[in-house]
N, C-alpha and C positions, 0 to 999 in steps of 0.2 A: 173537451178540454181534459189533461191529462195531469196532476199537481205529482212533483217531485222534490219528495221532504230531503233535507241534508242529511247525511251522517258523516260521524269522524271515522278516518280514514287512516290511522297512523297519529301521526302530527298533522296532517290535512283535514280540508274537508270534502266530501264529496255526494254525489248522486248517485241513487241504481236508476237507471233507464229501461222502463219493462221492453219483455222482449218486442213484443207490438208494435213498439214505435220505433225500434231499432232497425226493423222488419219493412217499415216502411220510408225510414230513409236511410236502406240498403246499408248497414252498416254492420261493420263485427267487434267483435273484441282483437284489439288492435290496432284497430283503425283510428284514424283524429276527426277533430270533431274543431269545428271554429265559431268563435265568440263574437257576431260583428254588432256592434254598439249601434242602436238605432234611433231615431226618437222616441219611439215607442219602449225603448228599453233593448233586451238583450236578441240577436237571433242567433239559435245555435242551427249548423248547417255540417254536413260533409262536406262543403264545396269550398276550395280555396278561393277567397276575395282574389289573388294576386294572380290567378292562373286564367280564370275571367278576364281580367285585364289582358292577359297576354292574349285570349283569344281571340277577342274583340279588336286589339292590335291586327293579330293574323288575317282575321274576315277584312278590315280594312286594307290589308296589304294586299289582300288576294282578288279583292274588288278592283281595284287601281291598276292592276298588270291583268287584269282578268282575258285578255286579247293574247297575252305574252302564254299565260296557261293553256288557254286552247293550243297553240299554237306548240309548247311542247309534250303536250296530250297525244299528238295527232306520230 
């Protein structure tokens, strides 16, 4: 477990994030980072909720016509 104390940031507040763990989910400086509200409390991720969505959509699309693919595969 990793504890990350706040500091002010400006008018903000904010986090450092050691290198370590930024390391391990492949992240940089400049990159976003997302907030998804859970039961459990907060998860912070690189990974867009909304782009999930879409590719979950996609894999479903691609399932459904998956004969229509092959077919312009060839």
């Amino acid at each position: 477990m990793t504890s990350l104390k706040l500091t002010k940031v400006g008018t903000s507040t904010g986090t450092i994030i050691p290198k370590e763990m930024l390391a391990r989910m492949r992240v940089k400086k400049g990159d976003t980072l997302f907030a998804i509200e859970t039961k459990e409390g907060y998860l912070i991720t690189p990974y867009d909720p909304a782009i999930a969505d879409q590719l979950d959509a996609g894999r479903e699309f691609m399932k459904d016509y998956r004969e229509t693919f092959k077919a312009l595969a060839k």
